[in-house]
Backbone as JSON Lines, residues from 0, in Angstrom:
{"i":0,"aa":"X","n":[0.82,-1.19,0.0],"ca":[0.0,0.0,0.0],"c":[0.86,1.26,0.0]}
{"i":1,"aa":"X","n":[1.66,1.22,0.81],"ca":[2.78,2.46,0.42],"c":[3.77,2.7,-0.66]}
{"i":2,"aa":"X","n":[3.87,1.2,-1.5],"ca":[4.23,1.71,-2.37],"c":[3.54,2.55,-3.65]}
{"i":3,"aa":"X","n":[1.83,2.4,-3.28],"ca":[1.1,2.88,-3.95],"c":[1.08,4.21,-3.93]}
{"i":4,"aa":"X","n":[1.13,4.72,-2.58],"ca":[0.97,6.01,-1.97],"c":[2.21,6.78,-3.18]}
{"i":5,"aa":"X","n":[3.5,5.8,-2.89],"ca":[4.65,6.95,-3.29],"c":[4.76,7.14,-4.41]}
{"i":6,"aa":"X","n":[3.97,6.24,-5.48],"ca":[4.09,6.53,-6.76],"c":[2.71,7.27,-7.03]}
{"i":7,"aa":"X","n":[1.88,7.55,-6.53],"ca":[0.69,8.64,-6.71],"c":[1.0,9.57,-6.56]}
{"i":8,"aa":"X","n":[2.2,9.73,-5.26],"ca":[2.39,11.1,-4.92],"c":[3.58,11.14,-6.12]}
{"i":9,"aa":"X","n":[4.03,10.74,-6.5],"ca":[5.12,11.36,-6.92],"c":[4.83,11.16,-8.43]}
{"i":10,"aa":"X","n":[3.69,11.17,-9.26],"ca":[3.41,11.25,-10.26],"c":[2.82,12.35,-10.1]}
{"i":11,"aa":"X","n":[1.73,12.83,-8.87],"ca":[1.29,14.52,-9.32],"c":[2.26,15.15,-8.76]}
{"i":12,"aa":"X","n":[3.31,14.83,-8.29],"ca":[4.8,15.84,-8.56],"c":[4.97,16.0,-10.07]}
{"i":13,"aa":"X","n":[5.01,15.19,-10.55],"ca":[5.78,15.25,-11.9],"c":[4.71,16.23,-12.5]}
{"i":14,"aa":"X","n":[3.41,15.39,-12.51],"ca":[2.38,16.38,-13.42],"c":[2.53,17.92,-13.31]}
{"i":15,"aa":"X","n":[2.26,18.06,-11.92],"ca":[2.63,19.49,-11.36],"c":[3.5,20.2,-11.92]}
{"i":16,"aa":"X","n":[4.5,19.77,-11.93],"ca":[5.93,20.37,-12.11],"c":[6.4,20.69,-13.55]}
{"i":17,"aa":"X","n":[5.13,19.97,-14.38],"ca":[5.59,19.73,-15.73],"c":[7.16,19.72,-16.34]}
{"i":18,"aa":"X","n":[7.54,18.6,-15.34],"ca":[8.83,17.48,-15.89],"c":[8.3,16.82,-16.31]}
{"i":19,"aa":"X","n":[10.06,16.07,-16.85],"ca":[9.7,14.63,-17.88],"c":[9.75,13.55,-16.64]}
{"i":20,"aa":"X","n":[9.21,12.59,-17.28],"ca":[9.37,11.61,-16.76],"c":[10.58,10.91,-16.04]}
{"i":21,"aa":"X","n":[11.82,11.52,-16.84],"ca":[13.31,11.3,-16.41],"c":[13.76,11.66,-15.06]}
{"i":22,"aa":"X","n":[12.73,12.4,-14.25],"ca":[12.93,13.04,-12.73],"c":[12.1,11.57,-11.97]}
{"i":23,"aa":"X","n":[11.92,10.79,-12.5],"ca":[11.35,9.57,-11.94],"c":[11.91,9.6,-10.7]}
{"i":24,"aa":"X","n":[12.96,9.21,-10.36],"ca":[13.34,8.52,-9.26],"c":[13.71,9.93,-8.13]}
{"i":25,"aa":"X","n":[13.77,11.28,-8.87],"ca":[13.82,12.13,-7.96],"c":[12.58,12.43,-7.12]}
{"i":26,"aa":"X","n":[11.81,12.29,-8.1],"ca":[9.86,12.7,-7.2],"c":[9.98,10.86,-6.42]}
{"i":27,"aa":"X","n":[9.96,10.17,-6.19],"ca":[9.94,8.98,-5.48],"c":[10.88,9.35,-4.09]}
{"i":28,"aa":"X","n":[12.21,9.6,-4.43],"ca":[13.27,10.1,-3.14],"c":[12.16,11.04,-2.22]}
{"i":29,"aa":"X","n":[11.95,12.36,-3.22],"ca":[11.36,13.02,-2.2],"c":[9.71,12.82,-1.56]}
{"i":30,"aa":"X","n":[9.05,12.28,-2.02],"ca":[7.86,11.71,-1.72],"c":[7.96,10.67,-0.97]}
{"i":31,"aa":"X","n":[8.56,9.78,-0.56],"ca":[9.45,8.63,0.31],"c":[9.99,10.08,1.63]}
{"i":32,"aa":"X","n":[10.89,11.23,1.29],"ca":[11.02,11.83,2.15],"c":[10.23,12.18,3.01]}
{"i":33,"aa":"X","n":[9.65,13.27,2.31],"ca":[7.9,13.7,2.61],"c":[7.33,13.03,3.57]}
{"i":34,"aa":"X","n":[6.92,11.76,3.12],"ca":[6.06,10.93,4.01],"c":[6.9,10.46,5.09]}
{"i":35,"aa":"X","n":[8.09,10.47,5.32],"ca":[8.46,10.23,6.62],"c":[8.44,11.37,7.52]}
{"i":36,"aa":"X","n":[8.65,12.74,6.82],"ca":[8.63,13.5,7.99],"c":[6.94,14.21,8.44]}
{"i":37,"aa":"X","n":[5.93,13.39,7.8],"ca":[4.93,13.88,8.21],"c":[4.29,12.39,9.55]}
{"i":38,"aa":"X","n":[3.35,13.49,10.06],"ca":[2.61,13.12,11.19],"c":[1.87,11.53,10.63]}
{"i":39,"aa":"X","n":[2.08,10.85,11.54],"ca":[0.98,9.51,10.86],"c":[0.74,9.08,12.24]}
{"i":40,"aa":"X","n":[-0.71,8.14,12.24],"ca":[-1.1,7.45,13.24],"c":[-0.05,5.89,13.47]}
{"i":41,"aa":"X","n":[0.38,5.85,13.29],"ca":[1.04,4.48,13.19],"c":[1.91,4.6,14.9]}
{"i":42,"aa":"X","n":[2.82,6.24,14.69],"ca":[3.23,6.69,15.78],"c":[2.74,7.74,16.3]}
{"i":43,"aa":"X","n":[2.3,7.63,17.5],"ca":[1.17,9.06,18.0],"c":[2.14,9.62,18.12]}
{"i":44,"aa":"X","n":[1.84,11.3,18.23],"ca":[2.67,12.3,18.6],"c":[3.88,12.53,17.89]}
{"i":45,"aa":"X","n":[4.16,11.65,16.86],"ca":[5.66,11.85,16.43],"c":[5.53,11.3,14.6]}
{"i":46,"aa":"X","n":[6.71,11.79,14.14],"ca":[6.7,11.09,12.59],"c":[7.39,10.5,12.58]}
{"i":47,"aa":"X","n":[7.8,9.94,11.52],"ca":[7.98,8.16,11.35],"c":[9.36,8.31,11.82]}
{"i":48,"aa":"X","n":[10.25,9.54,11.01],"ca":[11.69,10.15,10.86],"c":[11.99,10.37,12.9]}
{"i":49,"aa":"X","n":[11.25,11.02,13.4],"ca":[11.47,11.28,14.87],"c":[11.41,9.96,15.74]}
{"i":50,"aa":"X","n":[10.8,9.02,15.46],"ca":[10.31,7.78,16.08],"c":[11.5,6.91,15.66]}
{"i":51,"aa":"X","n":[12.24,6.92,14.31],"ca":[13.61,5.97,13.99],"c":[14.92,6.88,14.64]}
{"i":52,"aa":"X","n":[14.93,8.02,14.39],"ca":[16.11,9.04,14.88],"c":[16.04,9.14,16.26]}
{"i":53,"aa":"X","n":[15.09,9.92,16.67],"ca":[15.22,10.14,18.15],"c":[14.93,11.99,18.21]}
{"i":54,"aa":"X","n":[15.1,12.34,16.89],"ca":[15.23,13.61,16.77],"c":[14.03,13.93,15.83]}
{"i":55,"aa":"X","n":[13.33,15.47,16.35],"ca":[12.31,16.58,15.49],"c":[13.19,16.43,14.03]}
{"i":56,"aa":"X","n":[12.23,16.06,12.74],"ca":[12.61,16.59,11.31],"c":[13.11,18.35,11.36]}
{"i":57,"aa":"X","n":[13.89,18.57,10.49],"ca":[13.84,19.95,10.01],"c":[13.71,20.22,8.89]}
{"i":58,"aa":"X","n":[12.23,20.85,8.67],"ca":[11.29,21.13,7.64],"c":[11.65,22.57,6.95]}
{"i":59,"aa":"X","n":[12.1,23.52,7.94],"ca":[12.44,24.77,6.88],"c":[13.03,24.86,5.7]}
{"i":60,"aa":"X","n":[13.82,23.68,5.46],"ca":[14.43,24.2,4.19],"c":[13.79,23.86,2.79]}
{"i":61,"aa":"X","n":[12.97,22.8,3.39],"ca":[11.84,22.6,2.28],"c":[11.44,23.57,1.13]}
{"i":62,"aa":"X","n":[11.18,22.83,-0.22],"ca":[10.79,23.66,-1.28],"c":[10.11,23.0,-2.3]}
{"i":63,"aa":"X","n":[9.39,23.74,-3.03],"ca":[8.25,23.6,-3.96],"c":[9.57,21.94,-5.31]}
{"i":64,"aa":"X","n":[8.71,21.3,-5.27],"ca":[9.16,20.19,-6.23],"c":[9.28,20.68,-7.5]}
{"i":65,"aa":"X","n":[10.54,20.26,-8.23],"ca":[10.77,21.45,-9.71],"c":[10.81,22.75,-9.57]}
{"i":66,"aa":"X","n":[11.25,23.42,-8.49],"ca":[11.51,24.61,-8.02],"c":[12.4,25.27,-9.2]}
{"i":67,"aa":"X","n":[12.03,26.2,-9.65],"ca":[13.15,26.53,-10.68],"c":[13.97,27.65,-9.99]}
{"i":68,"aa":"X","n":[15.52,26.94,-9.96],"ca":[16.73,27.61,-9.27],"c":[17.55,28.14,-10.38]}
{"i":69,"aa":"X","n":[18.47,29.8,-9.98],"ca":[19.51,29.92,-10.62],"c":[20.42,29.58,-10.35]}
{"i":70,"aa":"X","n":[21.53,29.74,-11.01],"ca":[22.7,29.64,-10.21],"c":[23.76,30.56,-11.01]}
{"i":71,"aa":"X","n":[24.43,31.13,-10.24],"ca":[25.43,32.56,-10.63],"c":[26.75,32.16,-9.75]}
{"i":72,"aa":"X","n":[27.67,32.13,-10.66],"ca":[29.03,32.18,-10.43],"c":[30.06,33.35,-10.93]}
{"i":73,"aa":"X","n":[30.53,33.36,-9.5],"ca":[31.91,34.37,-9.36],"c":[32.38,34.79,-10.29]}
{"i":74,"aa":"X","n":[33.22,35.66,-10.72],"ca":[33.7,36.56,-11.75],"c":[35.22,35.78,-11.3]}
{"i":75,"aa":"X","n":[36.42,35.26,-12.41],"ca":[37.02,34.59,-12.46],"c":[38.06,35.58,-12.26]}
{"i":76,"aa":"X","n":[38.82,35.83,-11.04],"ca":[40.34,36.51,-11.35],"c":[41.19,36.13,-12.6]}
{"i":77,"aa":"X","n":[41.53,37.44,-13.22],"ca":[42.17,37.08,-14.36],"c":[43.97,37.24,-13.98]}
{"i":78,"aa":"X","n":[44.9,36.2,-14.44],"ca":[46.17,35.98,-14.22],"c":[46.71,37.06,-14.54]}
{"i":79,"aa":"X","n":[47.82,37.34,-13.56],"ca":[48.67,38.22,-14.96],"c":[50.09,37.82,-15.01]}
């Protein structure tokens, strides 16, 4: 059943995100993530990630799936 879950979820990642299909195994990683650091009845009071660790998830750095990032690099000292 969960493997059902992670490929549902991580196909309306893809849809969402309008990627290719080739991010397959990235929407699975993070949807596999996801669901561990959320709340479930299985363990009261805690998520799955806090209940194997011992430790609160840290959720801030979290971001939108297919997030479109730049990236800018340094101005290259030139030799002389």
């Amino acid at each position: 059943r969960i493997n059902r879950t992670l490929i549902e979820a991580a196909m309306s990642m893809l849809i969402d995100s309008h990627l290719p299909h080739s991010f397959w195994a990235e929407a699975i990683s993070t949807a596999a993530y996801l669901r561990n650091r959320s709340p479930t009845r299985a363990v009261a009071g805690m998520t799955p990630y806090e209940a194997w660790t011992g430790r609160k998830p840290q959720v801030d750095g979290l971001r939108e799936f297919g997030f479109q990032a730049l990236c800018t690099y340094p101005k290259m000292k030139e030799r002389s």
